[in-house]
N, C-alpha and C positions, 0 to 999 in steps of 0.2 A: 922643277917644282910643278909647272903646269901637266906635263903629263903623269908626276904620282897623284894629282887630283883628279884625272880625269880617268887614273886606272881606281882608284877607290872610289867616286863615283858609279863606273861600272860596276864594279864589284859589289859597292851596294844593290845597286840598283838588281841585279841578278839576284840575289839574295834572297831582296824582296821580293822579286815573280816566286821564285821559286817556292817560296813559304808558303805563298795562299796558293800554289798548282796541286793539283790533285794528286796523289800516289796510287801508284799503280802496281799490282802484283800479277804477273801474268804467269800460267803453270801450266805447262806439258807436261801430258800421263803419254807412255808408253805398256801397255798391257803385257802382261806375259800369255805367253803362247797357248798355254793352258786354260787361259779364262775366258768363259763362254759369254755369250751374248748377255744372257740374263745380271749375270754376276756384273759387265761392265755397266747395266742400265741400271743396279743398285748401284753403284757407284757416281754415275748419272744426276740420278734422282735425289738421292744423299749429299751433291755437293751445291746443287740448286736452292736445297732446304736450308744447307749451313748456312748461303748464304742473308738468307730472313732471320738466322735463329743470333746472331750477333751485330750489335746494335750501330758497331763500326765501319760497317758496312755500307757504301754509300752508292755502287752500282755493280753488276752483275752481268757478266753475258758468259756463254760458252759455244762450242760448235767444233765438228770436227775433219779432220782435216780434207781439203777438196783439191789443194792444188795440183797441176798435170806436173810439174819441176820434178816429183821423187826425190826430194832432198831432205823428207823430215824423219831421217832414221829412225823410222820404225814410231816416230811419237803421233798418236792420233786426234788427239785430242786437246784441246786447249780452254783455259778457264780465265777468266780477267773480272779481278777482281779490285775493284777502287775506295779508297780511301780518302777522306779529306788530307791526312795525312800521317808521317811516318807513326805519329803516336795510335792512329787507328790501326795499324797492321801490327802493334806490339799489342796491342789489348786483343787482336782478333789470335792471333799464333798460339802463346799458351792458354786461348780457351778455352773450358770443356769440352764446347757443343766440336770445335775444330781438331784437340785429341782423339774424341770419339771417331769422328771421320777420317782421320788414319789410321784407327784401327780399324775400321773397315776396307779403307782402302787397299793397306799394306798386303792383304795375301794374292790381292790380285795383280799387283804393281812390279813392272821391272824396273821402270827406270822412270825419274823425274827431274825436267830441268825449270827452272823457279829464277824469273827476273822479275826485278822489283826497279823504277823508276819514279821519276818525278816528272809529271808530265811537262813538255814546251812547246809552244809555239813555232 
C-alpha cells in the first residue's frame, strides 16, 4: 500500500510540473536543391513574422545549422518555437496566418522533421 502511494504521488506530482512547463515545437527545413538563396530568406523572413502575427506564441528563435558532426542529413535550418502550452500549438497549427506560411513554404521544401515536447528540468 505504501508504495502504490508513493507511485501516485509521483505521478501526481509529474503531472503537475508538466502542466505549467512550457511546450515546445521545434522544426527542421531541409531545402530542395533547387532553391536559391533569395527564395530561402523569404522563407526566413516569413517564419520570423508568423511568429508575431499569432498570439499563442510565447517565444521564438531560429538559426541555422553550424555543427562540424555532418550528421544533420541535409536539414539546415532549425526553428523553436514555444508555447505556454499544448493548447497554444492547437490554436497556432490550423491558423491562417500559419496556412499561409506553408503555402509559401511548400515549393521550396524537401523535407521536414517536427518535434513537439514538454519542456523538463
Amino acid at each position: 500500500m505504501k508504495s502504490l502511494l508513493l507511485a501516485l504521488l509521483l505521478t501526481m506530482t509529474s503531472t503537475a510540473i508538466s502542466a505549467d512547463a512550457p511546450y515546445r515545437h521545434v522544426v527542421f527545413f531541409k531545402f530542395k536543391d533547387g532553391a536559391t538563396p533569395e527564395q530561402v530568406q523569404v522563407v526566413e523572413k516569413a517564419f520570423v513574422e508568423l511568429a508575431g502575427k499569432i498570439e499563442t506564441v510565447r517565444g521564438f528563435e531560429w538559426g541555422t545549422n553550424v555543427s562540424p558532426e555532418g550528421k544533420n542529413d541535409g536539414f539546415t535550418h532549425c526553428f523553436f518555437v514555444t508555447f505556454a502550452d499544448k493548447a497554444g500549438l492547437e490554436v497556432y497549427l490550423p491558423h491562417p496566418e500559419h496556412k499561409a506560411f506553408v503555402a509559401k513554404l511548400r515549393p521550396v521544401l524537401e523535407k521536414v522533421c517536427v518535434l513537439d515536447y514538454v519542456a523538463r528540468d
